[in-house]
KEKE-3310 file (N, C-alpha, C; in steps of 0.2 Angstrom, whole numbers, plus 5000, padded with zeros to 4 digits):
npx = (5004:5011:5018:5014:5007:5018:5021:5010:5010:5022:5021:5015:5015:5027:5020:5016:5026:5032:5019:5022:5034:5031:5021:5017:5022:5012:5012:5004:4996:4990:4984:4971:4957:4959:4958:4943:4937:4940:4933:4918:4917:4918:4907:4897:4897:4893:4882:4874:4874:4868:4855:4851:4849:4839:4828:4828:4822:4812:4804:4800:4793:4782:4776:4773:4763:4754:4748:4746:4734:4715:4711:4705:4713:4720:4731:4732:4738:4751:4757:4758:4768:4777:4781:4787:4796:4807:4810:4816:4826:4831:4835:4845:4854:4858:4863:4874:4881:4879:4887:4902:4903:4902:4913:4926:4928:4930:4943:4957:4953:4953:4963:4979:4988:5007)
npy = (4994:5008:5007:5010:5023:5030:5030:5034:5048:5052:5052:5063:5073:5077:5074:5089:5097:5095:5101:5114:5118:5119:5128:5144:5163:5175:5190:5205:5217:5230:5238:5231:5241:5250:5239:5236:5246:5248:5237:5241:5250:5246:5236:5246:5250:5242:5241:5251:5255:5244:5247:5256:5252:5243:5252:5260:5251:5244:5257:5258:5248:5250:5263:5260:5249:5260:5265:5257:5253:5250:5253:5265:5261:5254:5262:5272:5265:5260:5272:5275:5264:5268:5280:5276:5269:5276:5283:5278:5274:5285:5287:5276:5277:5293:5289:5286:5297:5304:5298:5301:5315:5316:5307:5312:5324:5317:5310:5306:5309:5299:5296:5290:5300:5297)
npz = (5000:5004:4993:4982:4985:4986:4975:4967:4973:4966:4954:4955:4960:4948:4935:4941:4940:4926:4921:4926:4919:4908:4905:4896:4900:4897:4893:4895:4885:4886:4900:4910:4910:4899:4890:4892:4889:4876:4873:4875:4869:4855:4856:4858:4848:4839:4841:4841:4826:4822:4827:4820:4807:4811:4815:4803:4794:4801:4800:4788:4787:4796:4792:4777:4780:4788:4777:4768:4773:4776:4787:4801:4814:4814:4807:4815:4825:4818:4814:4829:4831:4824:4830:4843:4836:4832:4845:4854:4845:4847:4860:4862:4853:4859:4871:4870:4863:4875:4883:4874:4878:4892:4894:4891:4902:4914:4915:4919:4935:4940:4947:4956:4965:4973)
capx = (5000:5013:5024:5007:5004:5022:5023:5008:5013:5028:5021:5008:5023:5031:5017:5015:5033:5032:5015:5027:5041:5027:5018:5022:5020:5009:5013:4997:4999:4986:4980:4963:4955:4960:4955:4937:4935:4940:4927:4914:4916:4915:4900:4892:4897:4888:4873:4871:4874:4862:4850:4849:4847:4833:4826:4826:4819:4804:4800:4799:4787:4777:4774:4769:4758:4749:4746:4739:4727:4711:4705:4710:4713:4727:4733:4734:4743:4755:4758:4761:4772:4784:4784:4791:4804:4812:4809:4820:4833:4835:4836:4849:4860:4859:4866:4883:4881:4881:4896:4906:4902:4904:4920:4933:4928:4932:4949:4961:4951:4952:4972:4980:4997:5010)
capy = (5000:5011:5008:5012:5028:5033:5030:5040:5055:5055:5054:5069:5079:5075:5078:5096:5100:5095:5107:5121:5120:5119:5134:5152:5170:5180:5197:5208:5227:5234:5237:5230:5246:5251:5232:5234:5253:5245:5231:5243:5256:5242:5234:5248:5255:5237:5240:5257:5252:5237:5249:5260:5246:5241:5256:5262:5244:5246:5266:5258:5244:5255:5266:5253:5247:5265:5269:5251:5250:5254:5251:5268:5261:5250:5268:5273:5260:5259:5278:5274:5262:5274:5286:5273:5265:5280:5284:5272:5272:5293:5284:5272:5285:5298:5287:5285:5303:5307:5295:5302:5321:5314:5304:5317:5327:5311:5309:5308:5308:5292:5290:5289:5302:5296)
capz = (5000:5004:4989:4977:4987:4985:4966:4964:4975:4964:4948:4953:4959:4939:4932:4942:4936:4918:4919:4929:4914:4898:4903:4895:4902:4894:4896:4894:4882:4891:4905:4910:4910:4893:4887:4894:4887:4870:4872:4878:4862:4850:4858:4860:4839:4834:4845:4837:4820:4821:4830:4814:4802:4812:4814:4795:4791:4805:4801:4780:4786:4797:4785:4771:4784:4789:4769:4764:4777:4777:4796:4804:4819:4812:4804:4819:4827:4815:4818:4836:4831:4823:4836:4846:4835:4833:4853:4855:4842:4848:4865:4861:4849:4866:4877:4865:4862:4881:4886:4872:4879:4898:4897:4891:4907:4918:4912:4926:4939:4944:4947:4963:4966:4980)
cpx = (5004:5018:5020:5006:5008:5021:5016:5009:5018:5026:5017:5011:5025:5027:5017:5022:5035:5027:5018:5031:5039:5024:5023:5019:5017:5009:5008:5002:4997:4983:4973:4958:4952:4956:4947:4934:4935:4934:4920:4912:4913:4909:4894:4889:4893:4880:4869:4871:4869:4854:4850:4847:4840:4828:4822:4821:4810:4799:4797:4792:4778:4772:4770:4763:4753:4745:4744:4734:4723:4707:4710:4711:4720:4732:4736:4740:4751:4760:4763:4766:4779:4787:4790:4797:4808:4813:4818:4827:4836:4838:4845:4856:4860:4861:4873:4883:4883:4886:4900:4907:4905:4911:4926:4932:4929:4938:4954:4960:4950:4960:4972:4988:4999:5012)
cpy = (5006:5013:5010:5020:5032:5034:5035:5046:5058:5057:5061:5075:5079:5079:5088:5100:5102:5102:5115:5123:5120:5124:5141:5156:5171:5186:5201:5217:5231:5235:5235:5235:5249:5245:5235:5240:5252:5242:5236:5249:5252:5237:5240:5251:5248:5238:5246:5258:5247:5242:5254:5259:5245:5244:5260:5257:5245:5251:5261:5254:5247:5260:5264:5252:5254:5268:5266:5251:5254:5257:5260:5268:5257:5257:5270:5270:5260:5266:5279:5271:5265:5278:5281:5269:5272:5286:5282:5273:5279:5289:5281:5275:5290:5294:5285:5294:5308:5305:5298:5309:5320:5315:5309:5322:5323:5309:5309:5309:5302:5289:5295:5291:5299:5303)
cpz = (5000:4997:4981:4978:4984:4976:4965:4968:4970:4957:4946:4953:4953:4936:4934:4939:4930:4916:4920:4923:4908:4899:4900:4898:4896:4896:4894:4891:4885:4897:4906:4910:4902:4889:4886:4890:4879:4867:4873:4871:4857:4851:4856:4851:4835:4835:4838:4830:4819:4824:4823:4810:4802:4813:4808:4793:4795:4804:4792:4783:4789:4793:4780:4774:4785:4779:4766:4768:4778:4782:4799:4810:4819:4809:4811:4825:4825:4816:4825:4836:4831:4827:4841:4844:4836:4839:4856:4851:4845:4855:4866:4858:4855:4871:4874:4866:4869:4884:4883:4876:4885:4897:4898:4899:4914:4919:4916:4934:4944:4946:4955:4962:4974:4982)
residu = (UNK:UNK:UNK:UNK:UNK:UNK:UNK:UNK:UNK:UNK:UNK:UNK:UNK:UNK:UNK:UNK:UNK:UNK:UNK:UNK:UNK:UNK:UNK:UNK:UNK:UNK:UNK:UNK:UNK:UNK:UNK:UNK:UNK:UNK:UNK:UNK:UNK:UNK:UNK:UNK:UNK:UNK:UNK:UNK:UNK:UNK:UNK:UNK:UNK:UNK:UNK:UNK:UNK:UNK:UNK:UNK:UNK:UNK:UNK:UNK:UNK:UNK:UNK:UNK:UNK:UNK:UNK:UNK:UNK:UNK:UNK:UNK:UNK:UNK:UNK:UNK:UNK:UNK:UNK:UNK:UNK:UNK:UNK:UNK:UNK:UNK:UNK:UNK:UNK:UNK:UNK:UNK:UNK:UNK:UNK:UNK:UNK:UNK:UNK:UNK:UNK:UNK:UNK:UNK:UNK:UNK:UNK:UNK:UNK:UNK:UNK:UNK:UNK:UNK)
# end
């Protein structure tokens, strides 16, 4: 029993060694900060992008919709629709618009002199 235990205690120390001497550093460019500020620009430029698309595509079918129909109640509707897509897309473009305005007056304020 003991000469089973030792063989594998030793092979598991081995193993953990060989794993010590195969791994690489990775040295990171940026800071985490920068990283996350990158990720957050390019999320937010597809959002608002895809949000325009969606927007144009919705306002066109709305429209269609308010100018074939004969019910004015669907006229209406439709109407309402609009107002609302493009509620929405102002919404979605004003909160880019507001960060980009924000940030630059933030810029520094978060570091730490000795």
């Amino acid at each position: 029993m003991n000469k089973k235990l030792y063989k594998t205690y030793l092979s598991c120390l081995s193993l953990l060694l060989i794993m010590g001497f195969m791994t690489t550093s990775a040295l990171a460019v940026n800071d985490m900060w920068t990283v996350a500020n990158d990720l957050i620009v390019d999320v937010y430029t597809h959002i608002a992008g895809i949000s325009t698309v969606l927007a144009g595509l919705m306002s066109a079918v709305a429209v269609v919709g308010a100018k074939m129909s004969n019910n004015q109640h669907k006229v209406d509707q439709a109407w309402d629709w609009l107002r609302r897509i493009w509620i929405a897309w102002a919404v979605i473009n004003g909160i880019g618009a507001f960060i980009a305005y924000i940030a630059p007056h933030f810029s520094g304020l978060a570091t730490l002199n000795p």
